[in-house]
C-alpha positions in Angstrom: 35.4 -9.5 33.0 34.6 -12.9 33.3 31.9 -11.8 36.2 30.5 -9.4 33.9 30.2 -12.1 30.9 28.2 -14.4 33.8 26.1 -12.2 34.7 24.4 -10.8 31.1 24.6 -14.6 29.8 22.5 -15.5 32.8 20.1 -12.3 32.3 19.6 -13.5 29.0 18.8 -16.9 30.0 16.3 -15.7 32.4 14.3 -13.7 30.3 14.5 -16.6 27.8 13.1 -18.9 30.4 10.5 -16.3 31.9 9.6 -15.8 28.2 9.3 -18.8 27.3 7.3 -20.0 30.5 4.8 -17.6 29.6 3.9 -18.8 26.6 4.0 -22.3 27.8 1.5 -21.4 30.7 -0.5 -19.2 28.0 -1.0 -21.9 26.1 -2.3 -24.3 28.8 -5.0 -21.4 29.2 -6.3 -18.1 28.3 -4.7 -15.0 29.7 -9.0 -13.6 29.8 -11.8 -15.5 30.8 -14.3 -17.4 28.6 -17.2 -14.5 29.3 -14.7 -11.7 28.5 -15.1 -11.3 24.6 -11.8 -10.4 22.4 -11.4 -7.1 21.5 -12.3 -5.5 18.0 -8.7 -5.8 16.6 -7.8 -8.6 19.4 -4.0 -9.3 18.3 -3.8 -7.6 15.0 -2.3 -4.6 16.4 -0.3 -6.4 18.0 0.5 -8.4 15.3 1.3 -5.7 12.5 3.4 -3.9 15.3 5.6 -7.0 15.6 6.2 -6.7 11.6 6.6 -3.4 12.0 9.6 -3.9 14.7 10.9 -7.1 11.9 10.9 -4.2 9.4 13.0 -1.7 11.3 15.5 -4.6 12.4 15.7 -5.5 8.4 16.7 -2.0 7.9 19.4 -1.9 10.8 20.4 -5.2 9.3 21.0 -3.9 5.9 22.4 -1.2 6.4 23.9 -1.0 9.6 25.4 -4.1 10.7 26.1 -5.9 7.3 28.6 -3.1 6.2 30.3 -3.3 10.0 30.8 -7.1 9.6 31.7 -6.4 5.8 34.8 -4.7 7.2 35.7 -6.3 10.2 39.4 -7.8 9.6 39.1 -10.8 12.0 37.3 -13.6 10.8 35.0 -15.2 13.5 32.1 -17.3 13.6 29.4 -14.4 12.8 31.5 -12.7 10.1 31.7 -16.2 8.6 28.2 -16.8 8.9 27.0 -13.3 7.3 29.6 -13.2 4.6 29.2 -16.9 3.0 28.2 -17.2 0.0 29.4 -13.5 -0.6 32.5 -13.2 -1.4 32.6 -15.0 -4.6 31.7 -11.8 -5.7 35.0 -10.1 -5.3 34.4 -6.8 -5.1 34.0 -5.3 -1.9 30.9 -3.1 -2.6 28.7 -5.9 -4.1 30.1 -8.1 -0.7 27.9 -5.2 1.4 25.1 -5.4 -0.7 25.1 -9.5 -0.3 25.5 -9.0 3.2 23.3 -6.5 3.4 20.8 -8.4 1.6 21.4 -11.5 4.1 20.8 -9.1 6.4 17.0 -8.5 5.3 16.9 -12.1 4.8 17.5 -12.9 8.2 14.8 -10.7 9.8 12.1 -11.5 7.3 13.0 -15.4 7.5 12.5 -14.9 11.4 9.0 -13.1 10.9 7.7 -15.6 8.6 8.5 -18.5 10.4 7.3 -16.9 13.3 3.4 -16.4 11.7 3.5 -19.3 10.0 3.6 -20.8 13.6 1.2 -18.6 14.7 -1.2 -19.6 11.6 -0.7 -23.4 13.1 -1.0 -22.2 16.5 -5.1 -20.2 15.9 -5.6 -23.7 14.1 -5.0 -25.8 17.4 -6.5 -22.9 19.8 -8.1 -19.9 18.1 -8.1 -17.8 21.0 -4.0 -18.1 20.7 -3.9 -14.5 18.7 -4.7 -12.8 21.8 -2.8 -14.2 24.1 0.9 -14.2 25.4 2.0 -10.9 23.3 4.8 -10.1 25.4 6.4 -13.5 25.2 5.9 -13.6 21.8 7.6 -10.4 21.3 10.6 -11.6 23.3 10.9 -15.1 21.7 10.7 -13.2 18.4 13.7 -11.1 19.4 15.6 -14.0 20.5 14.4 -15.8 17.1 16.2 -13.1 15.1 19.3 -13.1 16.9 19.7 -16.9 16.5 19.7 -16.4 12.8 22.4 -14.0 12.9 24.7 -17.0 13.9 23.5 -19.1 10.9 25.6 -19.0 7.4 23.7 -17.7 4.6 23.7 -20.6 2.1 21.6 -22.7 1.6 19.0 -21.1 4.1 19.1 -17.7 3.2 20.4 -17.3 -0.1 18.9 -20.3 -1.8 16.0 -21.1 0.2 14.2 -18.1 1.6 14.8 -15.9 -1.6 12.8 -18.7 -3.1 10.1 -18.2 -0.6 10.7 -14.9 -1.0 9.8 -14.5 -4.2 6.7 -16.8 -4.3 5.6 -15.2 -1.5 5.7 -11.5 -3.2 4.1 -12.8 -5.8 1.4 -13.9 -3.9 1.2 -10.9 -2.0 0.7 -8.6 -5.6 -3.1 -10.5 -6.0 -3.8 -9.6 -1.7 -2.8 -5.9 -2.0 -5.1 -5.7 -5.5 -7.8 -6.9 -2.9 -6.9 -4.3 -0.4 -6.5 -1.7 -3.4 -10.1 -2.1 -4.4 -11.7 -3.1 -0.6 -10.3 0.6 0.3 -11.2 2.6 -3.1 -14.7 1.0 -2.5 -14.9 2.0 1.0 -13.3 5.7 0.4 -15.8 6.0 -2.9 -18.4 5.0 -0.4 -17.5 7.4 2.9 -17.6 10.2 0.1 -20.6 9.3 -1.2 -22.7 9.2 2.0 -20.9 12.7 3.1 -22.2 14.3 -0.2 -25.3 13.0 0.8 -25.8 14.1 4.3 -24.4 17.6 3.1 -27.1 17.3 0.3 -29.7 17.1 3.1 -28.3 20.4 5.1 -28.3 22.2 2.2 -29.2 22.2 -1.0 -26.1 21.5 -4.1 -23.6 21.2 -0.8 -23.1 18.0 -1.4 -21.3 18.2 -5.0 -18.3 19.0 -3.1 -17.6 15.4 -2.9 -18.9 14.4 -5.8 -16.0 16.7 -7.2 -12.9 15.8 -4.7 -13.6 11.7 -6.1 -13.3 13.2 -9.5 -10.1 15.0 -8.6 -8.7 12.5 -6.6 -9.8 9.9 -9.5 -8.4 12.4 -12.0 -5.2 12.9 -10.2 -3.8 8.9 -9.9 -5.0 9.0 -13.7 -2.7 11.9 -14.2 0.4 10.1 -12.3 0.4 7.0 -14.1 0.3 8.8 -17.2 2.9 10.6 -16.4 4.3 7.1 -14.9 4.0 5.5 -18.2 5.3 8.7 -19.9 8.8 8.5 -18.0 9.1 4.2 -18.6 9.0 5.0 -22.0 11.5 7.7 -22.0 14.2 5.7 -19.9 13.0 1.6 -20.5 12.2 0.9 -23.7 14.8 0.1 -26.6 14.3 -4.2 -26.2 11.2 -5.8 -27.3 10.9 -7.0 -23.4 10.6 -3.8 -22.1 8.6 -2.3 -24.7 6.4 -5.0 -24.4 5.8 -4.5 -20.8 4.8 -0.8 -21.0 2.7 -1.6 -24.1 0.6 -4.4 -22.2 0.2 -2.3 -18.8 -1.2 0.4 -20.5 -3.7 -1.6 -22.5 -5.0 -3.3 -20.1 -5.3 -0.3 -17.7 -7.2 1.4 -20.6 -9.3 -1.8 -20.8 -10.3 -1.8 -17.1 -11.2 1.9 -16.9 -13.4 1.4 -19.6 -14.8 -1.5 -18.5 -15.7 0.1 -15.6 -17.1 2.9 -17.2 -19.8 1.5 -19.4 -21.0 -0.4 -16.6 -22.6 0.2 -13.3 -19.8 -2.4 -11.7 -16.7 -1.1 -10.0 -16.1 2.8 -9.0 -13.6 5.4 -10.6 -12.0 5.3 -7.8 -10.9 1.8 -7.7 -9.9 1.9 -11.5 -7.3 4.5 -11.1 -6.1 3.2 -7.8 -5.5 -0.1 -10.0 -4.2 1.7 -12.5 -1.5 3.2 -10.1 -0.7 0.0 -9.1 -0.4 -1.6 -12.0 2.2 1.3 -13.2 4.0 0.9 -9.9 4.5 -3.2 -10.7 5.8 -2.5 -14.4 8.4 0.0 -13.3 9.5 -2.7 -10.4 9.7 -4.7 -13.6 11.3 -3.0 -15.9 14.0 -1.6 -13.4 14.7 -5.1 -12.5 15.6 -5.8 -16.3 19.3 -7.0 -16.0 19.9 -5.4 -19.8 21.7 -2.7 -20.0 20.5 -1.7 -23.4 17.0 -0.6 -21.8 17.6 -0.3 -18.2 19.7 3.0 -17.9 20.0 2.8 -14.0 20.8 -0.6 -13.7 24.2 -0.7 -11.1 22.2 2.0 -9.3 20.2 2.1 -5.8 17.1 1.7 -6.7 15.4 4.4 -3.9 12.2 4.5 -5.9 11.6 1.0 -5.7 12.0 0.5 -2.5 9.7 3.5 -1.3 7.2 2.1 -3.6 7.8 -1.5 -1.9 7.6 0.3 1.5 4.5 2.5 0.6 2.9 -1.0 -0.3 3.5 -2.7 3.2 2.5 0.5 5.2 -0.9 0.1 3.4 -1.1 -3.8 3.8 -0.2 -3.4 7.2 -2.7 -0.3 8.0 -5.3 -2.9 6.3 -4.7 -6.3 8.6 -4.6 -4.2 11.5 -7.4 -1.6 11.6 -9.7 -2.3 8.5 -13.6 -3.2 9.8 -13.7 -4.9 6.1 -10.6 -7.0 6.2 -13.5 -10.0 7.6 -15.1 -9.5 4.6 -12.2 -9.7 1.9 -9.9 -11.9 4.0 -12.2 -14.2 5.9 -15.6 -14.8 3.7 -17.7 -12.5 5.6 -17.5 -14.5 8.9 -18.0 -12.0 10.9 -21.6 -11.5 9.5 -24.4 -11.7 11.9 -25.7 -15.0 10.1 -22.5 -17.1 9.9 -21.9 -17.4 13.5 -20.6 -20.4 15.6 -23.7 -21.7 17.5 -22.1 -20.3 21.0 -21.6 -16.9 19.6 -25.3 -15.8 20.0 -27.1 -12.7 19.4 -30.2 -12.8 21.8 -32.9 -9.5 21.5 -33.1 -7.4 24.3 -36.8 -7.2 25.0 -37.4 -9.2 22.0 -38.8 -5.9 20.4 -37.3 -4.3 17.1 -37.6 -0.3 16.5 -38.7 0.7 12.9 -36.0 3.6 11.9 -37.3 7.1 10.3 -36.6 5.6 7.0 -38.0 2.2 7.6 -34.6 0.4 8.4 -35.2 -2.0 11.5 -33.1 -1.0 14.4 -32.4 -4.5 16.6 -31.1 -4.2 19.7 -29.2 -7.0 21.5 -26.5 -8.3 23.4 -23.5 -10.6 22.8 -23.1 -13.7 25.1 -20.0 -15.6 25.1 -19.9 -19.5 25.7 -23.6 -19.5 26.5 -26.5 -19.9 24.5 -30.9 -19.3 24.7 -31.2 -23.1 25.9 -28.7 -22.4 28.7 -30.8 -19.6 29.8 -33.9 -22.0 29.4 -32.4 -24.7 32.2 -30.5 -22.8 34.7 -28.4 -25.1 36.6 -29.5 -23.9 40.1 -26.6 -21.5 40.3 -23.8 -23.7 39.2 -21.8 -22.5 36.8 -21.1 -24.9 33.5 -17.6 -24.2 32.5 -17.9 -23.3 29.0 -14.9 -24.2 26.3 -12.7 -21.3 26.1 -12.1 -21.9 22.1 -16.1 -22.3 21.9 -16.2 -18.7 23.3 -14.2 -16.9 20.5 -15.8 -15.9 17.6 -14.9 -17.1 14.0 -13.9 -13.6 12.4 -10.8 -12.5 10.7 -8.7 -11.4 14.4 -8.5 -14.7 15.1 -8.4 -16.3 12.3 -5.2 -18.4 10.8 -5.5 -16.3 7.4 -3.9 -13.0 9.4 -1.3 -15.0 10.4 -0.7 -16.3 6.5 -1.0 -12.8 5.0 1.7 -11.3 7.6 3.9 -14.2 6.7 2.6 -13.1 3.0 3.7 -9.5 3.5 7.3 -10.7 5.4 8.6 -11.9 1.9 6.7 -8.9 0.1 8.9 -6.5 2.6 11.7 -8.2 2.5 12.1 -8.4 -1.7 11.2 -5.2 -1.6 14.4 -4.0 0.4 16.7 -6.5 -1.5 15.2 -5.9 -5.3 13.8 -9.3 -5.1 17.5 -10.8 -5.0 19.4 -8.5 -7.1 22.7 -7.5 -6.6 23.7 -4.6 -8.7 26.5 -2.0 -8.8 28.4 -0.3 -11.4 26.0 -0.3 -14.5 25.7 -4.3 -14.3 24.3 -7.0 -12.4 26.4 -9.2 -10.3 23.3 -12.3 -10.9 21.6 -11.0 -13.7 19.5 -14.6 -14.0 18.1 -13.6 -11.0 17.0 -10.3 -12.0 16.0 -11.7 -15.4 13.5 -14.5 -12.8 12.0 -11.6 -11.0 11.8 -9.4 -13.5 8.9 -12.0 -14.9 7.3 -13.2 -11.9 6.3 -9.0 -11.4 4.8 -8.8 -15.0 3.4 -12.3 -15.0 1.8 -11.4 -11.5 0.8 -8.0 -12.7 -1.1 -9.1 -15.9 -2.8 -12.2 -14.0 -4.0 -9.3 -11.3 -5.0 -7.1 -14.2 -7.3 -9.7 -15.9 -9.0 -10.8 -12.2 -10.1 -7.3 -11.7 -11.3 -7.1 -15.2 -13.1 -10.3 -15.2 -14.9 -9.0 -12.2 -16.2 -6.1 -13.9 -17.3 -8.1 -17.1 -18.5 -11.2 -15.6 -21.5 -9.9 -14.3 -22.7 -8.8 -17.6 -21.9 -12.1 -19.1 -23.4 -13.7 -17.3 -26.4 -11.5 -15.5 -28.3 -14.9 -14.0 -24.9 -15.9 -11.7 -24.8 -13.7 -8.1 -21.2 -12.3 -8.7 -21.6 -10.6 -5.0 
């Protein structure tokens, strides 16, 4: 036995230190040479995937190992660790759900820390998004399994729920972005299909006029039906009530906003509108009165697949959008904002005029060299060009996808937990926690609300500002 013990503990350790020695030696260079560019999506994949993985150990976490320790009867070091702070609460149902909780806790603690690293680590050497992923992955792993042997106050509990929070409400005003990048963009692919069908054949094209109507019509039709069932269950306390009241005006205010001018599309007013009927129910249900929260005590299944529909799409976004440079990263990845070593030279120094007089350019990317390089060869010795020089400012290796995964960590994981809650039996175990996020949704809500709006008004106040 004590053989068998020697031999996994030194298996670990070796992976550890191969691990870990990788991503030392990564770091003292690049894993690609300077002329080879970065890919399209160089380390977002990879990225999202390794959130994805944080996601699916959260879930194992919460409910999978939390209830096993929950019930152990020997007390050790690890039951210790994953039941403090837990079993104040007595009864042995809301223990699993703290634990479980903890559980999430520990996973999305590991994930944030380990992006917020990453944000400080593109800041020191901006190629470092594309490099070293399968360390990474393995220090990661190791990461979460350290945590397992730490107790859950004050780290867990106290701190990271704090994070936690802040960071979800952060995270409401970046999905709103995504939300309206990809009802622009889906408005827009329509748009130019109705178009090209218009051009086959004549009155083909409605087609898709009429699907964005539908599908416009449709998320109209769900949060009216949305606000139809808050105020059938929720309402009964002037909180509640005034919650439902203040979504729905301000919904009604953006869709008309949006309607009597040429800002904005349909679709991106009832995509909003769906999300800002998904936020008040996460609101409403988090509402630790009884006297207008029916279900409170309950699972809240809804909620979570809501919170978990939310991350998929955040998560699709940072790792495949073509747009996320635009709405994340201030367009950097423009043509015209370029680092002076990412150059665009013309091939043949001759531009095509299109059918429809667009200009069609032609050119090549160099990496790390530059038009005056070309000018004075160096009598075929190479210059070593600076690796960081070589990679191109855009959103893939940027610090911000590093922030917004941290971002989308705390999103995920008070999601899973009901942003602290613990509730069983028709009554909340910490209802002044409930009561907390209960307002940081609405306050977050209404502030998103009003930024979208502004944006639809603002140009028409003030028509001599570029509002682009």
């Amino acid at each position: 036995m004590a053989s068998l013990v020697t031999c996994v503990v030194s298996g670990v350790t070796w992976c550890f230190c191969s691990a870990a020695g990788s991503l030392l030696g990564s770091c003292c260079g690049n894993d690609k040479a300077s002329t080879v560019p970065p890919g399209a999506h160089s380390g977002r994949k990879r990225s999202v995937l390794l959130l994805v993985l944080a996601i699916a150990i959260a879930f194992v976490f919460q409910y999978g190992v939390a209830p096993a320790v929950a019930n152990v009867t020997i007390s050790n070091f690890v039951t210790d660790a994953w039941l403090d702070g837990c079993t104040k609460y007595g009864e042995d149902i809301l223990v699993d759900r703290c634990a479980g909780q903890a559980g999430v806790y520990r996973s999305a603690f590991s994930s944030t820390l380990f992006f917020a690293l990453a944000a400080i680590g593109v800041v020191c050497k901006p190629s470092a998004n594309r490099e070293a992923w399968p360390a990474k992955y393995v220090l990661f792993m190791f990461l979460v399994a350290a945590t397992c042997f730490i107790p859950n106050k004050p780290l867990f509990l106290d701190v990271y729920l704090n994070i936690g929070r802040v960071g979800g409400a952060i995270f409401i005003f970046i999905q709103q972005l995504i939300l309206v990048d990809l009802a622009y963009n889906w408005n827009d692919s329509w748009v130019e299909r109705s178009n090209k069908a218009e051009e086959e054949e004549t009155g083909s094209g409605r087609n898709w006029l009429v699907a964005i109507l539908v599908s416009a019509a449709g998320m109209f039709i769900a949060s009216l039906i949305g606000w139809g069932l808050m105020i059938h269950y929720f309402t009964g306390c002037p909180t509640n009530n005034a919650f439902i009241a203040v979504t729905i005006v301000l919904c009604v205010l953006i869709t008309a906003a949006q309607l009597s001018g040429e800002d904005g599309s349909l679709l991106s007013s009832s995509l909003i509108t769906v999300y800002a009927t998904s936020l008040c129910y996460n609101a409403v249900s988090k509402n630790p009165d009884g006297s207008c929260n029916p279900f409170l005590g309950e699972d809240d299944f809804l909620g979570i697949l809501i919170g978990v529909g939310f991350t998929v799409i955040a998560l699709g976004y940072a790792g495949w959008s073509f747009t996320a440079d635009e709405t994340f990263n201030g367009g950097a990845a423009d043509e015209h904002d370029e680092p002076p070593s990412f150059s665009y030279r013309q091939k043949n120094k001759a531009e095509e005029e299109g059918k429809e007089g667009e200009r069609k350019v032609e050119g090549v990317v160099n990496y790390g060299t530059s038009d005056a390089d070309e000018e004075h060869p160096s009598n075929g010795e190479e210059s070593p060009a600076s690796e960081d020089d070589a990679v191109p400012n855009t959103f893939n290796n940027s610090w911000r996808l590093n922030v917004i995964l941290a971002i989308v960590s705390c999103w995920f994981a008070m999601s899973l937990t009901g942003w602290g809650a613990i509730r069983s039996g028709g009554s909340a175990a910490n209802p002044q926690v409930g009561d907390v996020s209960m307002w940081m949704i609405i306050v977050s809500q209404w502030l998103a609300l009003l930024m979208y709006l502004w944006t639809l008004v603002a140009p028409r106040l003030f028509p001599d500002r570029d509002f682009s």
